[in-house]
PDB file of the backbone (N, CA, C, O) and the ligand in Angstrom, with CONECT records:
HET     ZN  A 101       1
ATOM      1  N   UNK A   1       0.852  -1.187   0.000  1.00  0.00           N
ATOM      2  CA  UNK A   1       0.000   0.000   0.000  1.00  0.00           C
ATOM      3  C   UNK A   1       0.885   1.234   0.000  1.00  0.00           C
ATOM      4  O   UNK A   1       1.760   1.233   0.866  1.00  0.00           O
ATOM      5  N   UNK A   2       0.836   2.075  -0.644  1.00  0.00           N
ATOM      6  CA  UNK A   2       1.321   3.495  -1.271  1.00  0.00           C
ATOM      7  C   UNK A   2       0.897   4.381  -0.181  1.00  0.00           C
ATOM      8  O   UNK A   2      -0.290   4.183   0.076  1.00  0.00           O
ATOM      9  N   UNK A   3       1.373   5.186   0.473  1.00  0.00           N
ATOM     10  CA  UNK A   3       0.424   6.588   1.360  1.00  0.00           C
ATOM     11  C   UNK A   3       1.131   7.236   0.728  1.00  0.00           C
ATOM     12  O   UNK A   3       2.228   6.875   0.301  1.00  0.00           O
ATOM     13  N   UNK A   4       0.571   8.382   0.555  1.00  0.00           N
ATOM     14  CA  UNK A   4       0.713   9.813   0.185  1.00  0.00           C
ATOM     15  C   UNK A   4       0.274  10.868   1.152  1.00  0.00           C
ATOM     16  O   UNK A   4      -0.477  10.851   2.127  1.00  0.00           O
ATOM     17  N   UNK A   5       1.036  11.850   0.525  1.00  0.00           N
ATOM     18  CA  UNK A   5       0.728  13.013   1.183  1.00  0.00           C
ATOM     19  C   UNK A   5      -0.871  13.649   1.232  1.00  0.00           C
ATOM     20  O   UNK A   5      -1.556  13.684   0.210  1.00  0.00           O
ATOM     21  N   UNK A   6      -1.209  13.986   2.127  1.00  0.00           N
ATOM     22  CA  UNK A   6      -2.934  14.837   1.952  1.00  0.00           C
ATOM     23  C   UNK A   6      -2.692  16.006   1.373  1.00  0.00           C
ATOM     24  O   UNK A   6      -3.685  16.687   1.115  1.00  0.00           O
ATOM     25  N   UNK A   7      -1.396  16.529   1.032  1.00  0.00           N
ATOM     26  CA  UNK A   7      -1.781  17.885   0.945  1.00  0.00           C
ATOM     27  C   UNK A   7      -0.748  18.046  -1.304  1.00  0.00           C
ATOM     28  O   UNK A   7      -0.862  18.714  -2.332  1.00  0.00           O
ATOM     29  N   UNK A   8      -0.061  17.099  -0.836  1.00  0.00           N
ATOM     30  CA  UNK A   8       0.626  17.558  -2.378  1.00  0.00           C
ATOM     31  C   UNK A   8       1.139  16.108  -2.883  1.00  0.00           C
ATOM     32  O   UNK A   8       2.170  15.854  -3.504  1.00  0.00           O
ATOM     33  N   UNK A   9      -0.090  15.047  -2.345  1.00  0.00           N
ATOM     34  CA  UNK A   9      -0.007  13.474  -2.905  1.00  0.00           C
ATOM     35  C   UNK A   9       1.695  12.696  -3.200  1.00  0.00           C
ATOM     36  O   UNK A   9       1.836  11.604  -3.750  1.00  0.00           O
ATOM     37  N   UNK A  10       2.913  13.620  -2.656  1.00  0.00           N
ATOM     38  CA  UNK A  10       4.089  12.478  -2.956  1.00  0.00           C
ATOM     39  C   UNK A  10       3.877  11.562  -1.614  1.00  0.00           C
ATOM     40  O   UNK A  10       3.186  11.710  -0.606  1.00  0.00           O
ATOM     41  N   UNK A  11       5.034  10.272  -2.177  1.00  0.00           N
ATOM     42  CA  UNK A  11       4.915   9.703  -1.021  1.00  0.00           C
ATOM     43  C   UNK A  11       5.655  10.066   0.235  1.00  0.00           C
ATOM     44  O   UNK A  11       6.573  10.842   0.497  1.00  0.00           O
ATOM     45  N   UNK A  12       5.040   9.360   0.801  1.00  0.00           N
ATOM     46  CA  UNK A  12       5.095   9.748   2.744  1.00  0.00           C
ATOM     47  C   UNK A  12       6.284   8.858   3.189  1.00  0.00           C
ATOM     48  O   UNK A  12       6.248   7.706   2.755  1.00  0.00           O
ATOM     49  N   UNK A  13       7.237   9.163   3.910  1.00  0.00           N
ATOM     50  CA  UNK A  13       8.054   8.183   4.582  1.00  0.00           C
ATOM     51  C   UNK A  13       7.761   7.569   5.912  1.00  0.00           C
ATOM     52  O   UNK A  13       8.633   8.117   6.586  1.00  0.00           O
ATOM     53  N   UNK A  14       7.334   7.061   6.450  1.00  0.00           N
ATOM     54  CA  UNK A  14       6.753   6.480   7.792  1.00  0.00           C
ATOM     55  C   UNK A  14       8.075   5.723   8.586  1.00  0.00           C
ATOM     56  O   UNK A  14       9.148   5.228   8.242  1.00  0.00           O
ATOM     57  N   UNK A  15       7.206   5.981  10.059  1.00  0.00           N
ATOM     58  CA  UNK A  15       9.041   5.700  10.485  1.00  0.00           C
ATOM     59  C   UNK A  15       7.927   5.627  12.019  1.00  0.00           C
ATOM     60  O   UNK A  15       6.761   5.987  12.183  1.00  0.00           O
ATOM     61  N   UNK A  16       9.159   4.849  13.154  1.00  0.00           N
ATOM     62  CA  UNK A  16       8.565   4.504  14.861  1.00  0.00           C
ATOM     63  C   UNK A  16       7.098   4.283  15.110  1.00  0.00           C
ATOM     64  O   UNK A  16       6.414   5.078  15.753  1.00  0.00           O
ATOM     65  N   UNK A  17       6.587   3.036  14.511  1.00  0.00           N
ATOM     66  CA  UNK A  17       4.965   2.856  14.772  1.00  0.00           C
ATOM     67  C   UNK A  17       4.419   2.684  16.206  1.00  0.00           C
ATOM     68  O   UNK A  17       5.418   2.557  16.913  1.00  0.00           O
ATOM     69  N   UNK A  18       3.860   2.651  16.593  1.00  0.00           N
ATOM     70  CA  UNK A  18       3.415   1.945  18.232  1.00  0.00           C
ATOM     71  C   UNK A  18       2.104   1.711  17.676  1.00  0.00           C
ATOM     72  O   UNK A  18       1.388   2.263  16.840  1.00  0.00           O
ATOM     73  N   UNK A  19       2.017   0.364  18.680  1.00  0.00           N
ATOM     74  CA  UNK A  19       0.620  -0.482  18.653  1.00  0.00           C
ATOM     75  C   UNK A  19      -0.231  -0.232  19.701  1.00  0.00           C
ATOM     76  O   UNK A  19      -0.019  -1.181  20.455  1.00  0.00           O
ATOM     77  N   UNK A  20      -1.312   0.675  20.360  1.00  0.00           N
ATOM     78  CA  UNK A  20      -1.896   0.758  21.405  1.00  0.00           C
ATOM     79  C   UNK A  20      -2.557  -0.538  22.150  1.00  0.00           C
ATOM     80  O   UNK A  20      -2.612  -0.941  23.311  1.00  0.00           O
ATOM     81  N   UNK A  21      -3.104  -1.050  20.675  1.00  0.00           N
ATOM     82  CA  UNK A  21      -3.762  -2.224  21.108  1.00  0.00           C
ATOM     83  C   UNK A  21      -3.565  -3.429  19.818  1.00  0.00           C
ATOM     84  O   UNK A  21      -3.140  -3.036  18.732  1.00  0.00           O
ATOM     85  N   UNK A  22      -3.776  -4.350  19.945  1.00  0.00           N
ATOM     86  CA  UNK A  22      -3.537  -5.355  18.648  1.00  0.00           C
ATOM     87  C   UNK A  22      -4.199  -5.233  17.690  1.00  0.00           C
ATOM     88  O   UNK A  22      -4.074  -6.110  16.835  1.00  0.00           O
ATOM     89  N   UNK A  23      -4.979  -4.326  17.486  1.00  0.00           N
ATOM     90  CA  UNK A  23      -5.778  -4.169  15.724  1.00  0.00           C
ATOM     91  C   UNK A  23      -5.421  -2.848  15.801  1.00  0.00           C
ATOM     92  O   UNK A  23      -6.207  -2.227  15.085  1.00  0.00           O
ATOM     93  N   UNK A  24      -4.540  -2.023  16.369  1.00  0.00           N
ATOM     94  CA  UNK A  24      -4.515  -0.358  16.212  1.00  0.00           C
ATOM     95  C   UNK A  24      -2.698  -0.302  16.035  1.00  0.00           C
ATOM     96  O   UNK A  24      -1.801  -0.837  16.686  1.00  0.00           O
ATOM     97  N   UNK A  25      -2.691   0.445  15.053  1.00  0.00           N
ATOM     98  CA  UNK A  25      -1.299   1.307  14.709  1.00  0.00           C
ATOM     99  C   UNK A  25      -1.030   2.733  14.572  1.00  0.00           C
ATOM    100  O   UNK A  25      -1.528   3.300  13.599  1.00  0.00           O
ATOM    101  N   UNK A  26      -0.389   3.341  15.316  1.00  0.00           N
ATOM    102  CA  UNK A  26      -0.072   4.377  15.066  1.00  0.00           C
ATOM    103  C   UNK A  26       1.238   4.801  14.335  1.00  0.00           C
ATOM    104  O   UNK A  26       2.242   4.522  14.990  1.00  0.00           O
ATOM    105  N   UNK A  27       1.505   5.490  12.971  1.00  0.00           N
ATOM    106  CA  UNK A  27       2.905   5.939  12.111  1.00  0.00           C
ATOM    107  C   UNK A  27       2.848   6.829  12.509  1.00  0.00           C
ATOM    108  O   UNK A  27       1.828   7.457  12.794  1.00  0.00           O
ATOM    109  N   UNK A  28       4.437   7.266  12.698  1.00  0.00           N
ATOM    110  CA  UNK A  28       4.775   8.908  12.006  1.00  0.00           C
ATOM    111  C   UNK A  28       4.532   8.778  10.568  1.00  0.00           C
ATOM    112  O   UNK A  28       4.348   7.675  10.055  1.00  0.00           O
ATOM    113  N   UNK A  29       4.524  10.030   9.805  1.00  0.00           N
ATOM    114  CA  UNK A  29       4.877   9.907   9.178  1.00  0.00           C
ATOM    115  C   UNK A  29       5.367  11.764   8.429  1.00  0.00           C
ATOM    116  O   UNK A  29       4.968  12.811   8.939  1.00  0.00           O
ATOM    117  N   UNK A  30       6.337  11.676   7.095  1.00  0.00           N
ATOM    118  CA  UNK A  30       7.088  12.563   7.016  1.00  0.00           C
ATOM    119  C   UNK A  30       6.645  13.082   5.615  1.00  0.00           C
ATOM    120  O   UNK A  30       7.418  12.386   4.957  1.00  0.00           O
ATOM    121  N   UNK A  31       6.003  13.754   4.742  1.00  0.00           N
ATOM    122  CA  UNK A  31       5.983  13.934   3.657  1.00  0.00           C
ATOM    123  C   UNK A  31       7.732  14.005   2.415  1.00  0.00           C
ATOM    124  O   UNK A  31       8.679  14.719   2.742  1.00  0.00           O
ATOM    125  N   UNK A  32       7.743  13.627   1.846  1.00  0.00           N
ATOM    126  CA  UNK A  32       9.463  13.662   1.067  1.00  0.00           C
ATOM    127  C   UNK A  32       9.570  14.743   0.120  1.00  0.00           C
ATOM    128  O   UNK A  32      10.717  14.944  -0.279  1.00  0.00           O
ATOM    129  N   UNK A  33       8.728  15.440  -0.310  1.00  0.00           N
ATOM    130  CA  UNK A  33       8.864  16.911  -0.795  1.00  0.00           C
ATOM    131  C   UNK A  33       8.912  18.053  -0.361  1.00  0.00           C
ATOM    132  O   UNK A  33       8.061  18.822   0.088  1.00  0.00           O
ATOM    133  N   UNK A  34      10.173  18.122  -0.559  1.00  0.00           N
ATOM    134  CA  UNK A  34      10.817  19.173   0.183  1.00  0.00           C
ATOM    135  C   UNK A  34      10.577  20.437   0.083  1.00  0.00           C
ATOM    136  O   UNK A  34      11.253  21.349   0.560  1.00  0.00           O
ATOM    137  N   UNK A  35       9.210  20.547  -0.797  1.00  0.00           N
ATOM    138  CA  UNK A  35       8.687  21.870  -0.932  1.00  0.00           C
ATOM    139  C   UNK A  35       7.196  21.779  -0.535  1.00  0.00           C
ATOM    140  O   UNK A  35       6.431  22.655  -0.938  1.00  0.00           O
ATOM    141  N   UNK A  36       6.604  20.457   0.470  1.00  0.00           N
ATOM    142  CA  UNK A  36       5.576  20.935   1.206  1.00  0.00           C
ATOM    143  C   UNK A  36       5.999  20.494   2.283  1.00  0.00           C
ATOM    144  O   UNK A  36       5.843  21.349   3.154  1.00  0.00           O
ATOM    145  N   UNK A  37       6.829  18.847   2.972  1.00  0.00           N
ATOM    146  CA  UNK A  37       7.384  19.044   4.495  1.00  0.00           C
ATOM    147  C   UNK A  37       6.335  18.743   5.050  1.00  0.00           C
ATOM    148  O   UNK A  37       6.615  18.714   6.248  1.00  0.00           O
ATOM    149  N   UNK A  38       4.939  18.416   4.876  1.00  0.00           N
ATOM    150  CA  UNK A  38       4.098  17.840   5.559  1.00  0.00           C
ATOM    151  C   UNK A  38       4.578  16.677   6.990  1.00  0.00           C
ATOM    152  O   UNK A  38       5.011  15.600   6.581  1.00  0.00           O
ATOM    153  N   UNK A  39       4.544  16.775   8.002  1.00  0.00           N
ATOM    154  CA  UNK A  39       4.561  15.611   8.481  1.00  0.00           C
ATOM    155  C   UNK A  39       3.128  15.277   9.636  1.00  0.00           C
ATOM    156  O   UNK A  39       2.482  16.234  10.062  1.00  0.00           O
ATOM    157  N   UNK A  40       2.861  14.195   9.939  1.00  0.00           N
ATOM    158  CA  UNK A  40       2.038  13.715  10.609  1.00  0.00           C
ATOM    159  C   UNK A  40       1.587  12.792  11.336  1.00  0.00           C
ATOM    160  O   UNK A  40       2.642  12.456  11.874  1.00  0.00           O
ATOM    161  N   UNK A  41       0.468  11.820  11.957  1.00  0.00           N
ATOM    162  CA  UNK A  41       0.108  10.560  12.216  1.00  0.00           C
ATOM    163  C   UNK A  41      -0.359  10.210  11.363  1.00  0.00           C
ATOM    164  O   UNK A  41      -0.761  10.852  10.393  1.00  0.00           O
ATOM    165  N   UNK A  42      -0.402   8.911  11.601  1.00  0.00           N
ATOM    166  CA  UNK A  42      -1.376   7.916  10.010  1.00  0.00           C
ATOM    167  C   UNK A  42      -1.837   6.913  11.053  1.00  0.00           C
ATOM    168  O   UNK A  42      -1.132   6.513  11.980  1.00  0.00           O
ATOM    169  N   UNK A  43      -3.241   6.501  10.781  1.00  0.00           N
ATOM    170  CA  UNK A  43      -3.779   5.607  11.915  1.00  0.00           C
ATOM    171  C   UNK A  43      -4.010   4.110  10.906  1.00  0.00           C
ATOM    172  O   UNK A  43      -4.685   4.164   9.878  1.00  0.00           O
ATOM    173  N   UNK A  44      -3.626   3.361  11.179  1.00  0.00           N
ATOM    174  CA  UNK A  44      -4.417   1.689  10.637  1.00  0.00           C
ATOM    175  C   UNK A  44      -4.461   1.170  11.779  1.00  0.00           C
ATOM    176  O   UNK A  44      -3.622   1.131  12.679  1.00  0.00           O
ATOM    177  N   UNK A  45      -6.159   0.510  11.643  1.00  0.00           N
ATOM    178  CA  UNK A  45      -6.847  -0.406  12.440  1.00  0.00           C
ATOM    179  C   UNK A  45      -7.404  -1.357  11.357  1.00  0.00           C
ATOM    180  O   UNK A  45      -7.959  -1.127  10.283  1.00  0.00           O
ATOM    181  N   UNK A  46      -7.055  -2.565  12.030  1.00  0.00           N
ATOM    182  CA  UNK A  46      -8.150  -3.709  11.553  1.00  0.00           C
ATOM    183  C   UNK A  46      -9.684  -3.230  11.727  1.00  0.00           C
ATOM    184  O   UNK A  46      -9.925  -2.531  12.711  1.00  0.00           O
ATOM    185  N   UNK A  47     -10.496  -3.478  11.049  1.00  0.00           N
ATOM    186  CA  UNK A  47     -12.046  -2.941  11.576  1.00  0.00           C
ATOM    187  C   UNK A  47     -12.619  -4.287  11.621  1.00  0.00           C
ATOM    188  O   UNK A  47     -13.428  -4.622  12.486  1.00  0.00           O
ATOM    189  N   UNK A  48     -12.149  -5.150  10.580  1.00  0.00           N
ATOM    190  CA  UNK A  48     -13.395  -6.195  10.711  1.00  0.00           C
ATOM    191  C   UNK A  48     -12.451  -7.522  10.126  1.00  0.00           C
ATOM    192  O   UNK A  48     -11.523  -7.615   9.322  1.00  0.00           O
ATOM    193  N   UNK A  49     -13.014  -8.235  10.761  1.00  0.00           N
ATOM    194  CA  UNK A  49     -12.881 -10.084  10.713  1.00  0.00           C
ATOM    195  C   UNK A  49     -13.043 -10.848   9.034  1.00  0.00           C
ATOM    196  O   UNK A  49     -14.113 -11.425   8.839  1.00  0.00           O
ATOM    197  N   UNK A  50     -12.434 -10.846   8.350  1.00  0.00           N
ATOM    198  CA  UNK A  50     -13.001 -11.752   7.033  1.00  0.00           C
ATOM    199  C   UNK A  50     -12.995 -13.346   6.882  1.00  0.00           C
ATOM    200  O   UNK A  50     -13.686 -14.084   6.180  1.00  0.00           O
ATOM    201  N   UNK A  51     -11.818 -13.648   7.923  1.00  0.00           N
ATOM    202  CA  UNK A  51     -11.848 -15.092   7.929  1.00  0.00           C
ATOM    203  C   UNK A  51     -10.941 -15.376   9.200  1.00  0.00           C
ATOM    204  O   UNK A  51      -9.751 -15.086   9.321  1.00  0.00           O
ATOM    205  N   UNK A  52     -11.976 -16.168  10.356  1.00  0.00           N
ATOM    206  CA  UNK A  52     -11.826 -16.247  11.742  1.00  0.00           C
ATOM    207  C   UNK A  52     -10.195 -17.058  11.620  1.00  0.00           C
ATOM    208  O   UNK A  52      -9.867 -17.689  10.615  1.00  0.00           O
ATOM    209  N   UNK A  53      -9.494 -16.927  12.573  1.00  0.00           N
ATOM    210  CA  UNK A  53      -8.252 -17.180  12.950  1.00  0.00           C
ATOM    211  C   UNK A  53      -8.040 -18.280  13.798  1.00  0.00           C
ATOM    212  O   UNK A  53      -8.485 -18.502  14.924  1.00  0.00           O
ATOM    213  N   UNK A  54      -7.149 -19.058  12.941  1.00  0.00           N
ATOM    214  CA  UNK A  54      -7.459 -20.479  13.407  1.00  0.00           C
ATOM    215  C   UNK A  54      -6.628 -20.701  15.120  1.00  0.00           C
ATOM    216  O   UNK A  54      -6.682 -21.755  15.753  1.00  0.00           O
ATOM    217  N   UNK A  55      -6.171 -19.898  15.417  1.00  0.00           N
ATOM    218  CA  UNK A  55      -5.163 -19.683  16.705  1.00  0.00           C
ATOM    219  C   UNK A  55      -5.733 -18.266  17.179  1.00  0.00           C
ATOM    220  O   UNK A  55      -4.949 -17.328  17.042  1.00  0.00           O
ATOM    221  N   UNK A  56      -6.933 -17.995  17.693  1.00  0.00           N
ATOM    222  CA  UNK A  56      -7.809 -16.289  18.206  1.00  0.00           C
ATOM    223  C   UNK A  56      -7.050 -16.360  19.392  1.00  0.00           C
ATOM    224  O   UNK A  56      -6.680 -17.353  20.018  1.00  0.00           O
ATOM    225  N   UNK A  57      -6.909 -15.413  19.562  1.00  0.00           N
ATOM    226  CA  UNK A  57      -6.571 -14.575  21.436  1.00  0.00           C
ATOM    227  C   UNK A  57      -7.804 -14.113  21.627  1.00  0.00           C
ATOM    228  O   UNK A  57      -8.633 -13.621  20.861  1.00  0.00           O
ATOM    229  N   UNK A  58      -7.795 -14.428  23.165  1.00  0.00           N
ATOM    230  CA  UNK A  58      -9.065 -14.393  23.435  1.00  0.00           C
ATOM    231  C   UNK A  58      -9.258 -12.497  23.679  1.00  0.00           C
ATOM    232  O   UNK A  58     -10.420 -12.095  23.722  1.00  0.00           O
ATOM    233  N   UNK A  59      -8.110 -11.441  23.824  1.00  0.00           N
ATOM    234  CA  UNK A  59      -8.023 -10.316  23.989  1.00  0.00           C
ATOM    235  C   UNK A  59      -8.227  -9.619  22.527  1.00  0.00           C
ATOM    236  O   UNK A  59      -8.683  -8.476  22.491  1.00  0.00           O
ATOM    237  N   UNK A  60      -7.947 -10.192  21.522  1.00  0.00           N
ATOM    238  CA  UNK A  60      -8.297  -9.627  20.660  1.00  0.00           C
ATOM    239  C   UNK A  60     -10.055  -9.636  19.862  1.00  0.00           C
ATOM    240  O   UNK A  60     -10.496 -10.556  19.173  1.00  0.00           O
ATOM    241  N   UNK A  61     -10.556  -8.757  20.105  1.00  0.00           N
ATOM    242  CA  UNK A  61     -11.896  -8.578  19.224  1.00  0.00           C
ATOM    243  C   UNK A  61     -12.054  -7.751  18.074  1.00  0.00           C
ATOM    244  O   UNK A  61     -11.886  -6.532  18.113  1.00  0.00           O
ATOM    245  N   UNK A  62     -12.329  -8.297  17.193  1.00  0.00           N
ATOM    246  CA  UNK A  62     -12.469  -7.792  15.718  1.00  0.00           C
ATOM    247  C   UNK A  62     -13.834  -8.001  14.736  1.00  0.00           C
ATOM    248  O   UNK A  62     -13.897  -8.935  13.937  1.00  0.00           O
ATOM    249  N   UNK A  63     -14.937  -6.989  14.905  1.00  0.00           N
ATOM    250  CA  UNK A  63     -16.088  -7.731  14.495  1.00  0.00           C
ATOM    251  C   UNK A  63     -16.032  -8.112  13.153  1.00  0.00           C
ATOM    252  O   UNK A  63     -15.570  -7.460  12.217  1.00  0.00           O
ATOM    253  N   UNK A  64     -16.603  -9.358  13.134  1.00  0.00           N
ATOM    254  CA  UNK A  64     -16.917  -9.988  11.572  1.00  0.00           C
ATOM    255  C   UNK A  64     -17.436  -8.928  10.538  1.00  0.00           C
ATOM    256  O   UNK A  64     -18.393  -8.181  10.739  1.00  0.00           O
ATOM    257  N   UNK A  65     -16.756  -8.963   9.534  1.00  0.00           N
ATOM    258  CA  UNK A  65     -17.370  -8.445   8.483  1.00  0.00           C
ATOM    259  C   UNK A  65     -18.595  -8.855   7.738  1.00  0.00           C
ATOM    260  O   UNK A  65     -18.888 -10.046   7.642  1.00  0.00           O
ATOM    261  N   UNK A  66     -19.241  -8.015   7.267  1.00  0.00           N
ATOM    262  CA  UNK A  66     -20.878  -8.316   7.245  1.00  0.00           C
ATOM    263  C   UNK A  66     -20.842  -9.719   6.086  1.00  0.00           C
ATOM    264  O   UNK A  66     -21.478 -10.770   6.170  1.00  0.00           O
ATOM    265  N   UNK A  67     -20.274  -9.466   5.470  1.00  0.00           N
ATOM    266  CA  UNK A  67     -20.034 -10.617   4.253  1.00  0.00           C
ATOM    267  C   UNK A  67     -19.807 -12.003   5.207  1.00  0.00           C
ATOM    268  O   UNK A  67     -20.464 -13.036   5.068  1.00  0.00           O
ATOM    269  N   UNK A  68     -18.851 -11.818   6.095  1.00  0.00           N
ATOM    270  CA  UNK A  68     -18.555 -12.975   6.616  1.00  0.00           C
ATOM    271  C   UNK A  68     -19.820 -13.408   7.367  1.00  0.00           C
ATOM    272  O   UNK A  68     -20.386 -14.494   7.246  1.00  0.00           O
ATOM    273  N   UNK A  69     -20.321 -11.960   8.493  1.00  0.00           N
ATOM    274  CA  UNK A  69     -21.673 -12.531   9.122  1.00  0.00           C
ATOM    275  C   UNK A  69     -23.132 -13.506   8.314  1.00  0.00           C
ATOM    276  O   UNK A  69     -24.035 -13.975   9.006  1.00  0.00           O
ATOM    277  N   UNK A  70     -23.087 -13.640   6.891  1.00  0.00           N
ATOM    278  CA  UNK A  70     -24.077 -13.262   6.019  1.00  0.00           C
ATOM    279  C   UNK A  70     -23.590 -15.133   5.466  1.00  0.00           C
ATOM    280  O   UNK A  70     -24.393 -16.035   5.223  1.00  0.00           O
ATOM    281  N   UNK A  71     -22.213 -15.204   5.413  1.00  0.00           N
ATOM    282  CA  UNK A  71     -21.571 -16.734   5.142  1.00  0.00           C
ATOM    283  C   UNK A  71     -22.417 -17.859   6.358  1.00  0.00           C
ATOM    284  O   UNK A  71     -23.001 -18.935   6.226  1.00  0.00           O
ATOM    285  N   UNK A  72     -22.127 -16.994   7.503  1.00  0.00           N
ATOM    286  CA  UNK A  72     -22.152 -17.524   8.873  1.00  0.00           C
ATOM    287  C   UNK A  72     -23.463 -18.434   8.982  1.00  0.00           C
ATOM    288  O   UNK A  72     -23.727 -19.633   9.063  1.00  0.00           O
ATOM    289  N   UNK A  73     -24.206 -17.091   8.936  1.00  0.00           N
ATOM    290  CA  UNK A  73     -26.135 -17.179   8.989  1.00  0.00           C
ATOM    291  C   UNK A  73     -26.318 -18.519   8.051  1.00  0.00           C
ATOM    292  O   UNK A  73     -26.639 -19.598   8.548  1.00  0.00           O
ATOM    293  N   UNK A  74     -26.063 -18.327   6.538  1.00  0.00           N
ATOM    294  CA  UNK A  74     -26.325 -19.354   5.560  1.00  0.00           C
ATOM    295  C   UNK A  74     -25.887 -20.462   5.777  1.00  0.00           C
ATOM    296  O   UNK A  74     -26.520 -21.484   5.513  1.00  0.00           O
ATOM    297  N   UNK A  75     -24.367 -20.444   6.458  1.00  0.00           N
ATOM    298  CA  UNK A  75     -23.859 -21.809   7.202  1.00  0.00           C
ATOM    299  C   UNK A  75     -25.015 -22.474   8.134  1.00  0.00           C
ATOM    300  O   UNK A  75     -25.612 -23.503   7.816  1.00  0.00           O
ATOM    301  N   UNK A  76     -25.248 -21.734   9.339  1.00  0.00           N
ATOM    302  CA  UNK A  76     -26.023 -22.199  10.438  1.00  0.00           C
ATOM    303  C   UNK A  76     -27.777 -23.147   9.916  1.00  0.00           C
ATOM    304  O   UNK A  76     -28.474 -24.022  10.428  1.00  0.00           O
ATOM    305  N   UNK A  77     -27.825 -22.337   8.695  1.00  0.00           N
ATOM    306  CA  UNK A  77     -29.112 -22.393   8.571  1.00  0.00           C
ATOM    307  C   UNK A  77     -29.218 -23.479   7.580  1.00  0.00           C
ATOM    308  O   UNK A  77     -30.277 -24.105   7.568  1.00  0.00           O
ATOM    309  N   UNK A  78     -28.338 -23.786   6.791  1.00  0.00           N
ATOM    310  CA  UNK A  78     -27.617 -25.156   6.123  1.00  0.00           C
ATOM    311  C   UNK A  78     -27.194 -26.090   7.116  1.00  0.00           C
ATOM    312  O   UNK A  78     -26.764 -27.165   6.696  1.00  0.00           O
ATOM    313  N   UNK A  79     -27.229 -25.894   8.364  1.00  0.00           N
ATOM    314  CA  UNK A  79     -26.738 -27.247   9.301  1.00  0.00           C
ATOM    315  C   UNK A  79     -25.241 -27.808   8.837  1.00  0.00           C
ATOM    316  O   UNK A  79     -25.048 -28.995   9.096  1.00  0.00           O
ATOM    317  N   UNK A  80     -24.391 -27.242   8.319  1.00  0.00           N
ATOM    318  CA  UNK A  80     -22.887 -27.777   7.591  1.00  0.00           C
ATOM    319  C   UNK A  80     -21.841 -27.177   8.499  1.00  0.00           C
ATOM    320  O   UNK A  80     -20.662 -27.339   8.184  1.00  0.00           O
ATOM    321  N   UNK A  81     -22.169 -26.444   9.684  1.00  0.00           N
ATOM    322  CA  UNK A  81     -21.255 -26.137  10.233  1.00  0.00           C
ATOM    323  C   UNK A  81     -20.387 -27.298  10.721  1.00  0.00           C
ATOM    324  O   UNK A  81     -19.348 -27.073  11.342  1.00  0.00           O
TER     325      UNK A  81
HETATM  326 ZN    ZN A 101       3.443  16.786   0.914  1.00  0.00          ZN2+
END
């Protein structure tokens, strides 16, 4: 995945992440054109579940994605679980 700048789209150099929690990241990050110098945070979080994890922590929660919820239902209701 490419990030760019918000303000003059080059790319961003990212650098010292910290994890608050296990689906949350926090970047620096530095814009590389030296004629806008942008720098900032960049946030990635997991939001949602697509295919359950065959080894889960029980601390980590990640709600299913609706697609997956929608697999789930049709599973249950097929008796093939
Ligand atoms: Zn920039």
């Amino acid at each position: 995945m490419r990030i760019t700048c918000p303000h003059c789209r080059e790319s961003v150099a990212t650098r010292s992440s910290v994890r608050p929690n296990a689906a949350l990241y926090w970047a620096y990050a530095q814009c590389v054109n030296p004629e806008c110098g942008w720098g900032g945070k960049i946030q990635i979080e997991f939001v949602t579940t697509r295919a359950p994890s065959q080894n889960p922590q029980p601390d980590v929660q990640i709600p299913a994605d609706p697609e997956l919820r929608r697999l789930l239902r049709e599973q249950l209701l097929a008796g093939s679980y």
